[in-house]
DSSP file (Angstrom, degrees, kcal/mol; ACC not computed):
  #  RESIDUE AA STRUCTURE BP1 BP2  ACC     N-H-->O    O-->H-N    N-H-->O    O-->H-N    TCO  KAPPA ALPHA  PHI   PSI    X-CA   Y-CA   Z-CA
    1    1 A X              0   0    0      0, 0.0     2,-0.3     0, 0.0    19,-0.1   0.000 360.0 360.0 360.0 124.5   14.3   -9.4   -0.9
    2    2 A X        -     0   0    0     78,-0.1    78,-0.2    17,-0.0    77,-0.2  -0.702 360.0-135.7 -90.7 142.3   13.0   -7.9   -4.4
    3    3 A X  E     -a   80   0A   0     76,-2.2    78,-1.5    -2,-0.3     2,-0.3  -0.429  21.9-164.2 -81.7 160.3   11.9   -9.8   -7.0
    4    4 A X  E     -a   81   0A   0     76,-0.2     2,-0.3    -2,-0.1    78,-0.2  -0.905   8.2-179.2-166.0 128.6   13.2   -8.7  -10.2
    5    5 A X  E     -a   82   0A   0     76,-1.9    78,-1.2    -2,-0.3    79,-0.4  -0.927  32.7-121.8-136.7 141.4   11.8   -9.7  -13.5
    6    6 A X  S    S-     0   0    0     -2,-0.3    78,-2.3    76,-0.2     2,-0.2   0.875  73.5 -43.5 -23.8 -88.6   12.9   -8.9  -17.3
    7    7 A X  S  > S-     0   0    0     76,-0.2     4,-0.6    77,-0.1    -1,-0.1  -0.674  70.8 -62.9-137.7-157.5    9.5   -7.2  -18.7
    8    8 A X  H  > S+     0   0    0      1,-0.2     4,-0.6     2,-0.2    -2,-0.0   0.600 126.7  57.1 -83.2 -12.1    6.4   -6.9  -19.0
    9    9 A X  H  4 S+     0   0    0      2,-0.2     4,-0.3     1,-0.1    -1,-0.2   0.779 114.3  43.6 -47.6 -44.7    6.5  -10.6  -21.0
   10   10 A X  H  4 S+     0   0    0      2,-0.2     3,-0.2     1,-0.2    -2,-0.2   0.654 106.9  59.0 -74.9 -33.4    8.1  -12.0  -17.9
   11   11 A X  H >< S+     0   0    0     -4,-0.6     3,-1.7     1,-0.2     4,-0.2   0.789  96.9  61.7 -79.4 -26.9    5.8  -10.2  -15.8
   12   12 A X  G >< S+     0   0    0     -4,-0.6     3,-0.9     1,-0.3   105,-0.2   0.728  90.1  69.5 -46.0 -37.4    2.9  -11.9  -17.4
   13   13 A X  G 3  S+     0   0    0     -4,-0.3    -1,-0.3     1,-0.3    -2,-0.2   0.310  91.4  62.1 -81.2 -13.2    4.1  -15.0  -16.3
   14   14 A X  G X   +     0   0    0     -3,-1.7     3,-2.3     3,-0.0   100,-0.3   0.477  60.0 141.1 -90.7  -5.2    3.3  -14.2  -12.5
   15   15 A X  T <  S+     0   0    0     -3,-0.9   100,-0.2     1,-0.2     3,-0.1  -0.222  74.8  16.4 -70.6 136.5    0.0  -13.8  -12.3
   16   16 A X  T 3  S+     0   0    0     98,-4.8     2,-0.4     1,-0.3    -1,-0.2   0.420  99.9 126.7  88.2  -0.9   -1.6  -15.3   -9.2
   17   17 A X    <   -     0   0    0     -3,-2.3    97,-0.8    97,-0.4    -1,-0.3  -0.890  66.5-116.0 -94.4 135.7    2.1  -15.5   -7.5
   18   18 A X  B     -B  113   0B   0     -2,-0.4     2,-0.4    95,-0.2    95,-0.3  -0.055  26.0-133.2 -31.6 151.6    2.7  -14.0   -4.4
   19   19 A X        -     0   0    0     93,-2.4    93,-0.4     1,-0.0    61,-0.1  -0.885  43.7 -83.1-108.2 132.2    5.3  -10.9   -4.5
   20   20 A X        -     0   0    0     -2,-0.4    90,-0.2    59,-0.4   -17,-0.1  -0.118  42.2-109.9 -36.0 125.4    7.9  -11.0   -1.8
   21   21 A X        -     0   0    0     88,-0.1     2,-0.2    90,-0.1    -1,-0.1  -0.176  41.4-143.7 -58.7 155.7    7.0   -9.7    1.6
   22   22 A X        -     0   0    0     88,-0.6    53,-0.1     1,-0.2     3,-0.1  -0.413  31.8 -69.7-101.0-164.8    9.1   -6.3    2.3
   23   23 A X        -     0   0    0      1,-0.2     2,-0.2    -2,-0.2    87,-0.2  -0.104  57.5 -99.2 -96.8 176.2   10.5   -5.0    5.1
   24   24 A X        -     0   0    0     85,-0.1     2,-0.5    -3,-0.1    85,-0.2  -0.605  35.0-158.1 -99.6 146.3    8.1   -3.7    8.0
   25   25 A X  B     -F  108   0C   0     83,-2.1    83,-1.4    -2,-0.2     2,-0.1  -0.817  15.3-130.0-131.5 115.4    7.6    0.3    8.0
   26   26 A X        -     0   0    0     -2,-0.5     2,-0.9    81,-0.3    81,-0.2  -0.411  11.8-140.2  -5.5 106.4    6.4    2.1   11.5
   27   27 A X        -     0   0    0     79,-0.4    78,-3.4    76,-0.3    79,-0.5  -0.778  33.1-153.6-101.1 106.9    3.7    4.0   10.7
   28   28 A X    >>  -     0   0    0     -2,-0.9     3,-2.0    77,-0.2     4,-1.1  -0.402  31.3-122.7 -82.7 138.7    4.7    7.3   13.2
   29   29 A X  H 3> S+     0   0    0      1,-0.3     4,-1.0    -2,-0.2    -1,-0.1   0.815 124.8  48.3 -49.3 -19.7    2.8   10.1   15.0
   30   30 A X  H 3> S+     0   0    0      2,-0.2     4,-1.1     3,-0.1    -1,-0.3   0.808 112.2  45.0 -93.7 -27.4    5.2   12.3   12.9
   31   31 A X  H X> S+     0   0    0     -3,-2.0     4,-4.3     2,-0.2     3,-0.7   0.958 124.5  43.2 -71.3 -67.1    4.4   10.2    9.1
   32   32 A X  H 3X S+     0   0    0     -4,-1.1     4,-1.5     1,-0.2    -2,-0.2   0.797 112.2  46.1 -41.8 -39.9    0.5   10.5   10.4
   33   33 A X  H 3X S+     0   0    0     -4,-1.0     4,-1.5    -5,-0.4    -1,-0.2   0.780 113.5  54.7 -80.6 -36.7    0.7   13.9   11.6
   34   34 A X  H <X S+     0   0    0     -4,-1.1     4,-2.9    -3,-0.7     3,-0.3   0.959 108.9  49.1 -60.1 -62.7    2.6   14.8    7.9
   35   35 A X  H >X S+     0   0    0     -4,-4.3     3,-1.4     1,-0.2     4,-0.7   0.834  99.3  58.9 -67.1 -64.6    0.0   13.5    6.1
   36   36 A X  H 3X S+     0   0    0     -4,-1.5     4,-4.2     1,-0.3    -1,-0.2   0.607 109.9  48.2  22.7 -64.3   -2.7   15.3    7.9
   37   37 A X  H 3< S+     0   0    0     -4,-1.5    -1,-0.3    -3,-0.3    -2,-0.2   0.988 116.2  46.9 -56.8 -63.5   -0.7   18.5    6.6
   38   38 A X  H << S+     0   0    0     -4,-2.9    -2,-0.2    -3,-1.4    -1,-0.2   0.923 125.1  24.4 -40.4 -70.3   -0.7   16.9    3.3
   39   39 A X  H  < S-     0   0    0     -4,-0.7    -1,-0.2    -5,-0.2    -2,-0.2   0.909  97.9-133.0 -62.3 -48.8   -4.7   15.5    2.8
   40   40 A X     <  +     0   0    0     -4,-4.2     2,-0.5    -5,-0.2    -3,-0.2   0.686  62.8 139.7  -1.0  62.3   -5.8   18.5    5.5
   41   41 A X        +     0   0    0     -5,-0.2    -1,-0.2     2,-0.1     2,-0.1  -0.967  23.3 171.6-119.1  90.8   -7.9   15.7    7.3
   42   42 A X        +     0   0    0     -2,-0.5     2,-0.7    -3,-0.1    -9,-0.0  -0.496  14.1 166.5-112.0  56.9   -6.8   17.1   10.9
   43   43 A X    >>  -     0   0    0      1,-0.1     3,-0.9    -2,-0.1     4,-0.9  -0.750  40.4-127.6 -60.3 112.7   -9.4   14.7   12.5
   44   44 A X  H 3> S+     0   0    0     -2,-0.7     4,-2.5     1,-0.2     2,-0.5   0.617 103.8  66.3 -21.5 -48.9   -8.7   14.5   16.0
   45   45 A X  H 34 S+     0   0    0      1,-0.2    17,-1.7     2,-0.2    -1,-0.2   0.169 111.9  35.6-100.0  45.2   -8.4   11.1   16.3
   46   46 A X  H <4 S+     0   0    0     -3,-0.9    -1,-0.2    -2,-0.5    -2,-0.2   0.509 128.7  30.4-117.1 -50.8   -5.3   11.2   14.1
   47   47 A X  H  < S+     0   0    0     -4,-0.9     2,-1.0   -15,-0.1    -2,-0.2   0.830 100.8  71.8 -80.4 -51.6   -3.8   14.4   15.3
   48   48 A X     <  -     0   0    0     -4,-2.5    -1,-0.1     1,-0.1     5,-0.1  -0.703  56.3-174.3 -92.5 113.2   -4.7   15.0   18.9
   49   49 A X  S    S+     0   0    0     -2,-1.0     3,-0.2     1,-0.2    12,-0.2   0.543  78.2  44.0 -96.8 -14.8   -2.6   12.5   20.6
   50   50 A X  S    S+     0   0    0      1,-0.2     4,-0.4     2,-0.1    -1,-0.2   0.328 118.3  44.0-108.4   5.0   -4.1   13.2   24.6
   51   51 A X  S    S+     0   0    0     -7,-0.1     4,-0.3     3,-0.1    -1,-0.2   0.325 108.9  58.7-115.1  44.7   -7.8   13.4   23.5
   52   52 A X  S    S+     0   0    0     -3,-0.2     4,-0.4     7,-0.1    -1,-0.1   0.153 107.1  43.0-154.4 -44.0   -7.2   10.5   21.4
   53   53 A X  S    S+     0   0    0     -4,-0.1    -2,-0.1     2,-0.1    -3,-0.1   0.677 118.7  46.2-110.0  11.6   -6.2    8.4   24.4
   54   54 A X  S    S+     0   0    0     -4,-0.4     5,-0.1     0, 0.0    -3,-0.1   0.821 128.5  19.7 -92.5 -70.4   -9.2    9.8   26.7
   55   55 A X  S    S+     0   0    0     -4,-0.3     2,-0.4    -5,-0.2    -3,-0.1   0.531  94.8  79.5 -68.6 -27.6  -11.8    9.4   24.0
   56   56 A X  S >  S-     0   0    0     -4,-0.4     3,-3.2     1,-0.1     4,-0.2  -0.730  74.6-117.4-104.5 137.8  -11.4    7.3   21.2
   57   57 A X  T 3  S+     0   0    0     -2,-0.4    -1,-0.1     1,-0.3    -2,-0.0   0.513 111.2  55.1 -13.2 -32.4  -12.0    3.8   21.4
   58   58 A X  T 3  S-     0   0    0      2,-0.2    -1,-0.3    -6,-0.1    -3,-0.1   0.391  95.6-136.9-107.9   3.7   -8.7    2.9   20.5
   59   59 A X  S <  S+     0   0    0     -3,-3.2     2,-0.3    -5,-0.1    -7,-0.1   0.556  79.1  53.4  39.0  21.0   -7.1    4.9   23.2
   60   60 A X  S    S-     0   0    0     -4,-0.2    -2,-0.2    -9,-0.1    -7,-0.1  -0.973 102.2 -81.6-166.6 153.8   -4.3    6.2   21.0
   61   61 A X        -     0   0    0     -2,-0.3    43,-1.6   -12,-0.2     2,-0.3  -0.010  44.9-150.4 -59.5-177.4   -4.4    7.9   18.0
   62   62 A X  B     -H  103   0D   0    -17,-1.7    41,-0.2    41,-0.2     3,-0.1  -0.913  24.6 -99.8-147.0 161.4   -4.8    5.6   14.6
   63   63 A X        -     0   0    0     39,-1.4     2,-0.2     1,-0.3    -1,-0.2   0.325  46.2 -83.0 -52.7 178.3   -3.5    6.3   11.2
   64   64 A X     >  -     0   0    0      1,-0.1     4,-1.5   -18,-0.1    -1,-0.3  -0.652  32.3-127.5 -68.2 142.8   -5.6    7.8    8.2
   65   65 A X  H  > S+     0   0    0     -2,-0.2     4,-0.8     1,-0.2    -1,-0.1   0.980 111.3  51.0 -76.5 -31.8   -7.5    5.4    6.5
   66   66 A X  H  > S+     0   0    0      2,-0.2     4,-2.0     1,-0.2    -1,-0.2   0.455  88.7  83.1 -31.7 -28.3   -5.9    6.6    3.3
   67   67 A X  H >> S+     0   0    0      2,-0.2     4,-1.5     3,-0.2     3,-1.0   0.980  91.1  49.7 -55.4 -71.9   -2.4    6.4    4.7
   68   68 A X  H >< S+     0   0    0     -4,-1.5     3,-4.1     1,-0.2    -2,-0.2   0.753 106.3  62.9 -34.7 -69.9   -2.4    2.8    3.9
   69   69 A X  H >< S+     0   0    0     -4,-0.8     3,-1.0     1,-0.4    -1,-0.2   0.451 104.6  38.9  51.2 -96.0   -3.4    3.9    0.7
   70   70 A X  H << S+     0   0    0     -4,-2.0    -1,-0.4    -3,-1.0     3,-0.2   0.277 104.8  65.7 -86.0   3.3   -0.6    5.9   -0.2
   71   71 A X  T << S+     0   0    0     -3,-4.1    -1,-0.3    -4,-1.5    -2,-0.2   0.335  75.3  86.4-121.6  30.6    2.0    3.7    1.1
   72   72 A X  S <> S+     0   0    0     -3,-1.0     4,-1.6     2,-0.2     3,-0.5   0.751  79.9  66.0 -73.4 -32.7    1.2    0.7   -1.4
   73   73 A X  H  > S+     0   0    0      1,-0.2     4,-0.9    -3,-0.2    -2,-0.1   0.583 107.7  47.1 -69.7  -9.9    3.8    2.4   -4.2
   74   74 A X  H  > S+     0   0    0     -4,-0.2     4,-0.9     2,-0.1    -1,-0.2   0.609 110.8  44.6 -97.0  -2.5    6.6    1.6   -1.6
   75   75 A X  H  > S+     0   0    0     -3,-0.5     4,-0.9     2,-0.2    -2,-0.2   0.735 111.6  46.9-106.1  -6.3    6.0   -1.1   -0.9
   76   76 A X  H >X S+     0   0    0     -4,-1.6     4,-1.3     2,-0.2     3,-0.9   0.927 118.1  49.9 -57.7 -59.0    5.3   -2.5   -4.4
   77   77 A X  H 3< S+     0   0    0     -4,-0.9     3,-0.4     1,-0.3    -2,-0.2   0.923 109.6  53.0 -49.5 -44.6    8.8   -0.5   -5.3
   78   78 A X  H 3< S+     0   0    0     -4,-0.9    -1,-0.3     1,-0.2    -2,-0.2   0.898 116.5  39.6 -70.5 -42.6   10.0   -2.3   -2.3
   79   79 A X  H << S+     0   0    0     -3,-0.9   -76,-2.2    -4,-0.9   -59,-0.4   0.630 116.1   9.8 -50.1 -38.0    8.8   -5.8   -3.9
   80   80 A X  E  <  -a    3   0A   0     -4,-1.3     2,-0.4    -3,-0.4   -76,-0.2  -0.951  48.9-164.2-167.4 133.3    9.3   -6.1   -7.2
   81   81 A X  E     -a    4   0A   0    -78,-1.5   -76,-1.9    -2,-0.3     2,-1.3  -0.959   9.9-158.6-125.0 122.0   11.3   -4.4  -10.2
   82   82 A X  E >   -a    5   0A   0     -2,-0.4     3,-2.2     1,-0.2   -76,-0.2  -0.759  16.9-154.0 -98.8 108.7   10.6   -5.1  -13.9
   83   83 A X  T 3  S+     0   0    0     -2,-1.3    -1,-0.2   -78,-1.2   -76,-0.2   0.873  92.3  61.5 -42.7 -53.9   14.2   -3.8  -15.4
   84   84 A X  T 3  S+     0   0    0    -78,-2.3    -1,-0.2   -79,-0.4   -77,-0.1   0.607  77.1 105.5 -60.0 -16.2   12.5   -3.1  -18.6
   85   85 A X    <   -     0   0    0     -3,-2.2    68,-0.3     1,-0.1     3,-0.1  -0.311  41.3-174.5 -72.6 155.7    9.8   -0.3  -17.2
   86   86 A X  S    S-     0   0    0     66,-3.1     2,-0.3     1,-0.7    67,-0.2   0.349  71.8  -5.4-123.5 -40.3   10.8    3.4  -18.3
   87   87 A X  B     -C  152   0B   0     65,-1.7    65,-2.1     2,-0.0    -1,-0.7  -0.954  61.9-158.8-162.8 123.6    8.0    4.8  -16.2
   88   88 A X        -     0   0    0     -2,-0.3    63,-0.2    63,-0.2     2,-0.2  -0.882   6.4-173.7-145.2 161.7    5.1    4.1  -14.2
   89   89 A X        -     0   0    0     61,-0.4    61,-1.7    -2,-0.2    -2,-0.0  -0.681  32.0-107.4-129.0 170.9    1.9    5.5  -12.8
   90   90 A X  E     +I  149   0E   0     -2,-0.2    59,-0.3    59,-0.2    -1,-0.2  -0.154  33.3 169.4 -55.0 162.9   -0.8    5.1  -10.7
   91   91 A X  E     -     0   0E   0     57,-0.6     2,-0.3     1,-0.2    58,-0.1   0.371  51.1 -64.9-148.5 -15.9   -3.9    4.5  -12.6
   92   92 A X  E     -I  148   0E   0     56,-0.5    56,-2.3     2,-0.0     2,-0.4  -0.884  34.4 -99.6 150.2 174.3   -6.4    3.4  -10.0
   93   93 A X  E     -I  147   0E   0     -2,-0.3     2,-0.2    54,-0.2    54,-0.2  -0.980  17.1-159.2-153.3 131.6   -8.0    1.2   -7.2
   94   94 A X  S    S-     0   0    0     52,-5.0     2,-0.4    -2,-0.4    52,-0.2  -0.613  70.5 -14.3-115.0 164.8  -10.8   -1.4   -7.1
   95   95 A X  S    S+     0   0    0     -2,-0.2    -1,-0.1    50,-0.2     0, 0.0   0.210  76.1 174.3  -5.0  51.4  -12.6   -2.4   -4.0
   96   96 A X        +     0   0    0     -2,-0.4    49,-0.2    50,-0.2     2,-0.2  -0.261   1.4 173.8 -65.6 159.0  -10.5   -1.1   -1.0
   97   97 A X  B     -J  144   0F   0     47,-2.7    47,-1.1   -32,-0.1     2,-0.4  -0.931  35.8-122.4-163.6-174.9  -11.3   -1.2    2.3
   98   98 A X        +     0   0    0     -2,-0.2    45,-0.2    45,-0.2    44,-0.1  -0.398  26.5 175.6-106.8  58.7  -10.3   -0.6    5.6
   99   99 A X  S    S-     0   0    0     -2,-0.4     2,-0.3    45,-0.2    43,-0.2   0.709  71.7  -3.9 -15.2 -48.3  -10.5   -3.9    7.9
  100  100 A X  S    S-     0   0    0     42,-1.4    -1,-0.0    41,-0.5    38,-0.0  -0.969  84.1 -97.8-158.4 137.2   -9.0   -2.6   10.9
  101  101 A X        -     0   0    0     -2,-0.3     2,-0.6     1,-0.1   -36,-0.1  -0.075  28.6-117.2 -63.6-176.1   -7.6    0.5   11.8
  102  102 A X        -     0   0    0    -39,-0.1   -39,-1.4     4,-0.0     4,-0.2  -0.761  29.6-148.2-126.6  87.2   -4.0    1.3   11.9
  103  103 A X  B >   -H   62   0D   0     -2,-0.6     3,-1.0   -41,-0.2   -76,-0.3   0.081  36.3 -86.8 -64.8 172.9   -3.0    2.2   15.6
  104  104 A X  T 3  S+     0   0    0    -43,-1.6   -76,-0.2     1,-0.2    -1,-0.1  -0.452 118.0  18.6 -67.2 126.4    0.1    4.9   16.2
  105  105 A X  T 3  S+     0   0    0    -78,-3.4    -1,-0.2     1,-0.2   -77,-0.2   0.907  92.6 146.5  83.2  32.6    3.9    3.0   16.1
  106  106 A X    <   -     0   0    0     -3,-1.0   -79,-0.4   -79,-0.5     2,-0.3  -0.423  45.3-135.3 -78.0 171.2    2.0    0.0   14.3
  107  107 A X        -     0   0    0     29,-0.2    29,-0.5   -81,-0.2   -81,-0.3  -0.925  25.6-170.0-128.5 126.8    4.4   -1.9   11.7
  108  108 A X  B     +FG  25 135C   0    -83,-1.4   -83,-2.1    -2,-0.3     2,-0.2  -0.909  14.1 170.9-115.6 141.3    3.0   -2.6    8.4
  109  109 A X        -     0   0    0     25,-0.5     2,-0.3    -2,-0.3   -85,-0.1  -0.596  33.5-102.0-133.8-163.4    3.9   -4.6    5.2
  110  110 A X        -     0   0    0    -87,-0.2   -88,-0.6    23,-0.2     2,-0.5  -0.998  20.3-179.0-135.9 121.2    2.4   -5.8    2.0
  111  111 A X        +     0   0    0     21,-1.2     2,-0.3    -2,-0.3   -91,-0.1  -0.974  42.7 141.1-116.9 109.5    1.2   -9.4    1.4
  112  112 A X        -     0   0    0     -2,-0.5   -93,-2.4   -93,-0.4    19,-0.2  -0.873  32.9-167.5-148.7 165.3    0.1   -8.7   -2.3
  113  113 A X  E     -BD  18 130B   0     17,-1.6    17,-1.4    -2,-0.3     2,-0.8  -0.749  36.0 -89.8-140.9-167.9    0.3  -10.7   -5.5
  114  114 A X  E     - D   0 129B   0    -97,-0.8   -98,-4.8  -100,-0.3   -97,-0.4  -0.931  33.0-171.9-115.9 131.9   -0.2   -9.7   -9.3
  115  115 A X  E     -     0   0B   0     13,-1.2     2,-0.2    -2,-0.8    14,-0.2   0.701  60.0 -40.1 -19.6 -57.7   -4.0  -10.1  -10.6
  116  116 A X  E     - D   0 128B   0     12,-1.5    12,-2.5     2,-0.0     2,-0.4  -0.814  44.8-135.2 163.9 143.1   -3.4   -9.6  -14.0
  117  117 A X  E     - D   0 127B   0     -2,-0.2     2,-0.4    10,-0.2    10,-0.2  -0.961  16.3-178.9-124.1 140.1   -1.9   -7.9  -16.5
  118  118 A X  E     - D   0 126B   0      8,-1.2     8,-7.5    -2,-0.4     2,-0.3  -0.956  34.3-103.0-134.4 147.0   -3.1   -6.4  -19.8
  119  119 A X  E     - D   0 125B   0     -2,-0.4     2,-0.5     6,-0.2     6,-0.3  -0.424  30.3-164.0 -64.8 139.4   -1.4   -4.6  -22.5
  120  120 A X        -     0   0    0      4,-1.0     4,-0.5    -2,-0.3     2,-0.1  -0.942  44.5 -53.1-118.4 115.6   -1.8   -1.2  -22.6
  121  121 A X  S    S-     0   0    0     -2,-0.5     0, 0.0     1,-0.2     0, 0.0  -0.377  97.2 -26.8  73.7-162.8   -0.9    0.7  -25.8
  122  122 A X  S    S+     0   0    0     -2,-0.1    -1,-0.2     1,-0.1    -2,-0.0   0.965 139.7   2.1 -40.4 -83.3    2.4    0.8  -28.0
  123  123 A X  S    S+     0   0    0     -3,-0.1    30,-3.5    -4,-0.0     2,-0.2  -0.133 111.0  97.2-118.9  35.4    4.8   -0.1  -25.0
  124  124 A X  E     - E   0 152B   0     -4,-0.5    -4,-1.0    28,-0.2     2,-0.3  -0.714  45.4-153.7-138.3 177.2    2.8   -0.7  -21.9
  125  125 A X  E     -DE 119 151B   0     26,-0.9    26,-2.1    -6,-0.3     2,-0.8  -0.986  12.5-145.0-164.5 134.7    1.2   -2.4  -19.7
  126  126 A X  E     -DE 118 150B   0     -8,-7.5    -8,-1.2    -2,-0.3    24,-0.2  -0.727  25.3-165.8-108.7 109.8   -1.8   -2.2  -17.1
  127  127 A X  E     -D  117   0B   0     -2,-0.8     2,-0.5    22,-0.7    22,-0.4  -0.496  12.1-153.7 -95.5 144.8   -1.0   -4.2  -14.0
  128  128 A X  E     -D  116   0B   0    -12,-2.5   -12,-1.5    20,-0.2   -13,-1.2  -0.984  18.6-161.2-125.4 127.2   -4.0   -5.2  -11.2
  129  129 A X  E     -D  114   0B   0     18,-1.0     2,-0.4    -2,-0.5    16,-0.3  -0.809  12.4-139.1-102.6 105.6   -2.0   -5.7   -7.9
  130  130 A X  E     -D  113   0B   0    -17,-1.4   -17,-1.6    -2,-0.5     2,-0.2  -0.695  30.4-165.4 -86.9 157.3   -4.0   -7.6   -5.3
  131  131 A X        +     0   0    0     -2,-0.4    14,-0.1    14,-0.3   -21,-0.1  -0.513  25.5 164.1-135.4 176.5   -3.1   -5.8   -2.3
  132  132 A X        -     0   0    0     -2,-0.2     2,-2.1    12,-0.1   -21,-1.2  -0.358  25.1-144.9-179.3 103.1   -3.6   -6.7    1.5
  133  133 A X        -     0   0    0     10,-2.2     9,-1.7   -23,-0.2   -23,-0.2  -0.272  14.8-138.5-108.9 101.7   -1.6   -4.7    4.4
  134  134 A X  B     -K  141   0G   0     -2,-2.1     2,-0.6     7,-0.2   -25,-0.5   0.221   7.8-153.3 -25.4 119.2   -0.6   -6.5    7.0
  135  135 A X  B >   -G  108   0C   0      5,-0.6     3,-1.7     3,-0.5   -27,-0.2  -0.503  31.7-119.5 -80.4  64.0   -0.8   -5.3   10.4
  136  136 A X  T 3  S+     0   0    0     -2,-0.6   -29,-0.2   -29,-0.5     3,-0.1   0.346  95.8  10.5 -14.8 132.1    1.8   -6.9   12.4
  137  137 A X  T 3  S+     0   0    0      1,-0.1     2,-0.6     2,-0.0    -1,-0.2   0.282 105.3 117.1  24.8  17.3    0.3   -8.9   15.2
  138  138 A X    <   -     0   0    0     -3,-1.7    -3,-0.5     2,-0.1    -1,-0.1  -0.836  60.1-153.1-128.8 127.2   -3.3   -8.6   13.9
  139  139 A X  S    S+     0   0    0     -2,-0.6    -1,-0.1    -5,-0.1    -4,-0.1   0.917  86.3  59.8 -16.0 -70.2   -5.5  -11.0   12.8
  140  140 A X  S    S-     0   0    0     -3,-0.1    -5,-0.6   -41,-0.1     2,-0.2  -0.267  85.5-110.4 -69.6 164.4   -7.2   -8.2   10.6
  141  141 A X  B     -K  134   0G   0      1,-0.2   -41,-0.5    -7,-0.2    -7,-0.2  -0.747   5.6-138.0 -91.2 158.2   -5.7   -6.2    7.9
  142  142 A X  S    S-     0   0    0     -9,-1.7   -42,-1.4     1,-0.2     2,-0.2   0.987  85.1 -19.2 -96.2 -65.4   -4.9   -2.8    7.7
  143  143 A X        -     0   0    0    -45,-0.2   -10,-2.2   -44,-0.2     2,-0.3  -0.702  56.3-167.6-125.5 163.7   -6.3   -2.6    4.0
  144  144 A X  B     +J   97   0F   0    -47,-1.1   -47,-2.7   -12,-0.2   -45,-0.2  -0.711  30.4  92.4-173.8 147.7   -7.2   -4.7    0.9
  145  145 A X        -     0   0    0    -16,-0.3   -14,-0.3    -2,-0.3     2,-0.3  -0.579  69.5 -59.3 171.8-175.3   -8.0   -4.2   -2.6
  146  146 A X        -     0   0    0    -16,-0.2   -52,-5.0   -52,-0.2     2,-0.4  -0.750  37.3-158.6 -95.0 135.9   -6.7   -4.1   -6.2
  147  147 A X  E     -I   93   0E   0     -2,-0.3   -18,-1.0   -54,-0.2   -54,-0.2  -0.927  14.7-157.2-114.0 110.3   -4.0   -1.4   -6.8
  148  148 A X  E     +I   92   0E   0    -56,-2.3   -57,-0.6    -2,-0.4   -56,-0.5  -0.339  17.1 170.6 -58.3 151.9   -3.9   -0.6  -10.8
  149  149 A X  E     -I   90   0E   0    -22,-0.4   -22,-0.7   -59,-0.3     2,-0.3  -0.884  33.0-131.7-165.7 165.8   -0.8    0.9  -12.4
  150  150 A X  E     - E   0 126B   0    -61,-1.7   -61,-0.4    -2,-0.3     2,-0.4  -0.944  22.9-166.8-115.4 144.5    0.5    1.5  -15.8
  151  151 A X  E     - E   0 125B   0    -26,-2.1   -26,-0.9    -2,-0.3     2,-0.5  -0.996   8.3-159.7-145.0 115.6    4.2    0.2  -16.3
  152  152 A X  E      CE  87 124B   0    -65,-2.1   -66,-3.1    -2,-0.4   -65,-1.7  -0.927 360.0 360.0-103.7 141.0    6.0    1.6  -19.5
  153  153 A X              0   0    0    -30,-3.5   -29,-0.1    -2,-0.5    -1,-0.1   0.382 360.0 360.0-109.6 360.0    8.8    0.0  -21.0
């Protein structure tokens, strides 16, 4: 279920609420193996899927840590829409890290809330997203930190 909020007035008014959970996404030897191409981070123990379950600790390949990363702007889209925004962009990222890796065929979602928000400019607005991605059936998380964006109305 997406939350859906006015503006960026409206949006103020959340800070420190949870955002709706999203749907789960399956992170797949073929998304992992895509980014790979993308980043060109062809570290085996993403890519090579039989020396991956002879060598690596984890006996199957694991995600990029970066993957998570990049798949916090869907699952914010997937969370929450402020009708009034025109536009927005990334702007930046405060203390990640990587708790636990992210094995191959995992499902992950986003248990995230808003930080804060500050005006930015004329018609804008810089929002600090506290971030956390769930691993289904693990303790640990896949990632945490604050995800920054600029949201113009």
């Amino acid at each position: 279920m997406k939350l859906e909020v006015a503006n960026i007035e409206a949006l103020k008014e959340m800070v420190n609420q949870p955002l709706p959970q999203g749907e789960w996404i399956t992170v797949s030897q073929e998304m992992i193996n895509a980014f790979a191409r993308a980043t060109l981070d062809f570290q085996w123990i993403h890519v090579d899927v039989e020396r991956a379950k002879k060598e690596s600790p984890f006996k199957q390949p694991i995600a990029h840590g970066f993957m998570s990363v990049s798949l916090l702007s869907k699952m914010l889209e997937d969370a929450i829409l402020v009708k009034s925004g025109k536009m927005g962009v990334n702007y930046g990222l405060n203390k990640v890290r990587f708790p636990h890796p992210v094995a191959v065929n995992s499902k992950l979602r986003l248990n995230g809330k808003i930080n804060n928000v500050e005006d930015y400019g004329d018609n804008g607005a810089k929002i600090f997203w506290g971030c956390e991605v769930e691993i289904e059936g693990v303790d640990k998380p896949a990632c945490v930190g604050e995800f920054i964006t600029l949201l113009f109305e």
